[in-house]
C-alpha positions as CSV (number, residue, x, y, z in Angstrom):
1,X,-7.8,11.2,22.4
2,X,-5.1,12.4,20.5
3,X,-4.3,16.4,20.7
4,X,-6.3,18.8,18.6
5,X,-3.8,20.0,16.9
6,X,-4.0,16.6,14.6
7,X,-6.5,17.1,12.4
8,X,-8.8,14.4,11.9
9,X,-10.1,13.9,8.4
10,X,-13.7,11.8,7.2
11,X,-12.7,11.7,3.9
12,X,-13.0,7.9,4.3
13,X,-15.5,5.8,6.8
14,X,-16.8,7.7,10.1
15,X,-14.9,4.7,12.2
16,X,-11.2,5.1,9.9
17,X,-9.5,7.8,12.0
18,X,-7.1,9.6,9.5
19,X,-4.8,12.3,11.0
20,X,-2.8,14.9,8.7
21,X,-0.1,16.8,11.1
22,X,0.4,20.4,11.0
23,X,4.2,20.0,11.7
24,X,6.2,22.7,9.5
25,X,8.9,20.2,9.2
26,X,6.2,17.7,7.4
27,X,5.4,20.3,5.3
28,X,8.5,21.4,4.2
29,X,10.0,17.7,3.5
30,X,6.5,17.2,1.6
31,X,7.6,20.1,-0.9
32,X,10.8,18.8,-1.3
33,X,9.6,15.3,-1.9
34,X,6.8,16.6,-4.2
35,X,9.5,18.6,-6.6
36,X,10.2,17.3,-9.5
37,X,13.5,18.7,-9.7
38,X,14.3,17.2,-6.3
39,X,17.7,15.2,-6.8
40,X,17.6,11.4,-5.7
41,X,19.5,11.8,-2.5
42,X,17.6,14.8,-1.6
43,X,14.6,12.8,-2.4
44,X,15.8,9.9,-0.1
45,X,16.3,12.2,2.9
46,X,13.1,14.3,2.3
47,X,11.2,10.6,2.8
48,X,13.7,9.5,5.8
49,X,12.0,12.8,7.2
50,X,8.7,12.2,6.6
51,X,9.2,8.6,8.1
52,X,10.7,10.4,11.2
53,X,7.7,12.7,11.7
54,X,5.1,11.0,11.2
55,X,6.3,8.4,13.4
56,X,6.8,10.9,16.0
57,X,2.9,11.9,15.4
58,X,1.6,8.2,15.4
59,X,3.4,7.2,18.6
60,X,1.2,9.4,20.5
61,X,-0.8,7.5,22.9
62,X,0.1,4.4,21.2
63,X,3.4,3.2,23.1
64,X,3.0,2.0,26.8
65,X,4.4,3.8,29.5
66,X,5.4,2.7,32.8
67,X,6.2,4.9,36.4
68,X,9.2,5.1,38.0
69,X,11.2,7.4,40.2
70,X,14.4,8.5,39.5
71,X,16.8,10.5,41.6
72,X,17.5,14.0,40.1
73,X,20.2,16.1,41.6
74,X,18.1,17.7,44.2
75,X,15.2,15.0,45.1
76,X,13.7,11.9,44.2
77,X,11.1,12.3,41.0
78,X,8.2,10.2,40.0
79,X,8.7,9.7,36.4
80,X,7.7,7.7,33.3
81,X,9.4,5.6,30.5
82,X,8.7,3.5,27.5
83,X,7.8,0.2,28.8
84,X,10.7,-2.0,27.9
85,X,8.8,-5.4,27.5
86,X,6.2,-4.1,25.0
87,X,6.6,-5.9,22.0
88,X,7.0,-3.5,18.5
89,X,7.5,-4.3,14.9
90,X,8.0,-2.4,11.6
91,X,6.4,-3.6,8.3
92,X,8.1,-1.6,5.4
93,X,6.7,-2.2,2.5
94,X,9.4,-3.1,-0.2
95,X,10.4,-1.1,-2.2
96,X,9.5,2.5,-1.7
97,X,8.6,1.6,2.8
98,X,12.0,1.2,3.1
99,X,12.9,5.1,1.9
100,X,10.9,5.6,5.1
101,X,12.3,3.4,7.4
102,X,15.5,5.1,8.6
103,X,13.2,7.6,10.1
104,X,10.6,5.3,11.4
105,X,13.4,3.0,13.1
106,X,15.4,6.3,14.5
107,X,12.4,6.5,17.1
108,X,11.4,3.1,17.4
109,X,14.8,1.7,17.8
110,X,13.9,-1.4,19.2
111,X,11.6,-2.3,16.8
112,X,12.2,-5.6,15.2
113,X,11.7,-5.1,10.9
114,X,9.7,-7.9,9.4
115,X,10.1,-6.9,5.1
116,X,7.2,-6.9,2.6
117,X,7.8,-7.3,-0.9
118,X,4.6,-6.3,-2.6
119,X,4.3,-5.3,-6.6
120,X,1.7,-4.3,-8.5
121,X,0.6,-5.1,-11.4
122,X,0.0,-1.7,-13.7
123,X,-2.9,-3.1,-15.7
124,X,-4.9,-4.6,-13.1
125,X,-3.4,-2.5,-10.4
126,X,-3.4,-5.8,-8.7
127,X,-0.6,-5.9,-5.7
128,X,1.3,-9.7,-5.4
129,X,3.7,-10.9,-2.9
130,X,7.2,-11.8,-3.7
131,X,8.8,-11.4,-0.2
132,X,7.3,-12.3,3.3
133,X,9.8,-12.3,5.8
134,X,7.4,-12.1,9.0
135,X,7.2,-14.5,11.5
136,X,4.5,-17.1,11.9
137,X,3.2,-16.0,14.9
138,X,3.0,-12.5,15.4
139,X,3.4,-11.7,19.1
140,X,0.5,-10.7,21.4
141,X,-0.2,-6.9,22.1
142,X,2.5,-6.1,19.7
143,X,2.7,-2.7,18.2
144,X,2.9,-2.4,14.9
145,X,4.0,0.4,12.3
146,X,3.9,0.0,8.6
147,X,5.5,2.7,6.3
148,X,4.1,3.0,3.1
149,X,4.6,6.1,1.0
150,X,1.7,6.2,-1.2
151,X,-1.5,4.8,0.0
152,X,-3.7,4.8,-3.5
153,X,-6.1,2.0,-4.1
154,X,-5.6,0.9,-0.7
155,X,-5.4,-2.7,-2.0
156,X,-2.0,-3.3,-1.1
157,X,-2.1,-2.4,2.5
158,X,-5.3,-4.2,2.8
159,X,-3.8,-7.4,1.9
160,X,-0.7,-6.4,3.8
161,X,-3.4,-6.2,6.7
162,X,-4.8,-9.7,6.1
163,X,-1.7,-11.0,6.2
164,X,-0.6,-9.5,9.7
165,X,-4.1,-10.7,11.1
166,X,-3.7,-13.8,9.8
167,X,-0.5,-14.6,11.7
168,X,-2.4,-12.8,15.1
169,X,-1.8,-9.5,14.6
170,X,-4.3,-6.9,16.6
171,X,-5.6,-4.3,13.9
172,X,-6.4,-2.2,16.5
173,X,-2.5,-1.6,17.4
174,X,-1.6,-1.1,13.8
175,X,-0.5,2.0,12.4
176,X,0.2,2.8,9.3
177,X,2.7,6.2,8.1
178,X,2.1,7.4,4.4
179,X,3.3,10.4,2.8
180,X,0.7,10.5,0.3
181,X,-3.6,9.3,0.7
182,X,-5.8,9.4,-1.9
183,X,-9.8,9.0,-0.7
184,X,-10.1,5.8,-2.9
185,X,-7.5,4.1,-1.2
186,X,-9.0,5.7,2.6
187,X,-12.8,4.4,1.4
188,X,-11.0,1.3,0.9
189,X,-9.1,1.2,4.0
190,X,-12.1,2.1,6.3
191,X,-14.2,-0.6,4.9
192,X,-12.0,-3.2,6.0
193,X,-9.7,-2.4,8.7
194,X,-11.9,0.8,10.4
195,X,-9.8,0.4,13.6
196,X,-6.2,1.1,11.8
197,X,-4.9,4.6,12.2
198,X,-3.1,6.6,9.6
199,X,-1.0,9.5,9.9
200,X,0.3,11.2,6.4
201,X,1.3,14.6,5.2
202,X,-1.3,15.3,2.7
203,X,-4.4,13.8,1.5
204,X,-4.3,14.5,-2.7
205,X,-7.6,14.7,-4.4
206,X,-7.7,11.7,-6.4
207,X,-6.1,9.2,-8.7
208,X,-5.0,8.7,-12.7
209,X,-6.5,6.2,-15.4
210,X,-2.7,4.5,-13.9
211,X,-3.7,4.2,-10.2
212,X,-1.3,7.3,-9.1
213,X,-2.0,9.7,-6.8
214,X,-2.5,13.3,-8.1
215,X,-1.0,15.6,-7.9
216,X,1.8,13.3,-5.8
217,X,5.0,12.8,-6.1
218,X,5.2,10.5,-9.1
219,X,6.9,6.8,-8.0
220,X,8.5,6.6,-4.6
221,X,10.2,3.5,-5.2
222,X,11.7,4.8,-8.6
223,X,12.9,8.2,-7.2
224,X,14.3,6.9,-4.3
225,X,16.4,4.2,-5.8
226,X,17.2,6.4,-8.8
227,X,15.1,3.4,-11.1
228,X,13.2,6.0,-13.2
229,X,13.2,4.9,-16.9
């Protein structure tokens, strides 16, 4: 069980385990992402934060340890660290995942990155793949963190999902960072992958005709990359 300081939301499925953090520094790199008046390189370095963070919250009980003993200045200790042979990956999803992934890769440093290009089609609301760069086999019992900062319809991650299952990834030892959930996307996310865990700063009530989450942060990508029209 993770601590009970994590609160542990059923806005979605009773099996989707959904955790909002009450770290201060979340919510304080939240408002400054939610600002509109938030300059872009402000912006950028709010998200790298909230990548960091929430990182730090979903690698609770999620990376292996191992014992050891170490010799401290006065006596031998018994001690643990990070197993070293336990295979991790990062999933950004292009574009807006990688505002994120400084953070997310300043914890799990070993991490190898396997890119995601995914873009949505604003009529259908429809996600596509233009870039795949993971492998074709994904390695057994490897851990697995995908950053995306808005988790709306859900339809994106869930076919970012299918596509890590289909190359042997375990759902179970995914876990997904979001700044932003909306309950659609969470209803959507807990019908098909129930197992996943998802740590994000907020959970927003709901979503426009456009598929945005309200009241947000407007587009991640966009702000970011300073691409707003």
């Amino acid at each position: 069980m993770l601590p009970p300081r994590l609160r542990h939301s059923s806005v979605a499925s009773q099996q989707l385990r959904v955790y909002v953090p009450p770290h201060p520094l979340i919510k304080h790199w939240l408002t400054v992402a939610r600002d509109a008046e938030t300059p872009m390189p402000l912006f950028r370095s709010a998200m790298s934060e909230l990548g960091r963070w929430l990182t730090y919250e979903a690698m609770r009980e999620w990376i292996p340890t191992q014992p050891v003993r170490v010799q401290t200045p006065l006596e031998p200790a018994p001690a643990e660290v990070i197993a070293p042979d336990t295979p991790m990956g990062i999933v950004p999803v292009l574009r807006a995942g990688l505002a994120m992934l400084e953070g997310c890769q300043a914890l799990l440093p070993q991490a190898r990155i396997f890119h995601l290009g995914m873009v949505r089609d604003e009529e259908t609301l429809q996600a596509s793949c233009y870039l795949n760069r993971l492998p074709e086999r994904i390695p057994e019992q490897m851990r697995i963190l995908i950053p995306e900062p808005m988790l709306a319809t859900g339809g994106t991650l869930v076919q970012v999902l299918d596509e890590l299952k289909g190359r042997g990834a375990d759902p179970s030892l995914v876990r997904i960072v979001s700044v932003l959930a909306a309950p659609p996307g969470l209803q959507r996310l807990g019908s098909h992958y129930p197992m996943v865990q998802i740590f994000c700063a907020m959970i927003d009530e709901r979503l426009n005709d456009q598929g945005f989450i309200m009241p947000g942060l407007g587009d991640a990508g966009d702000r970011a990359f300073g691409t707003e029209s």
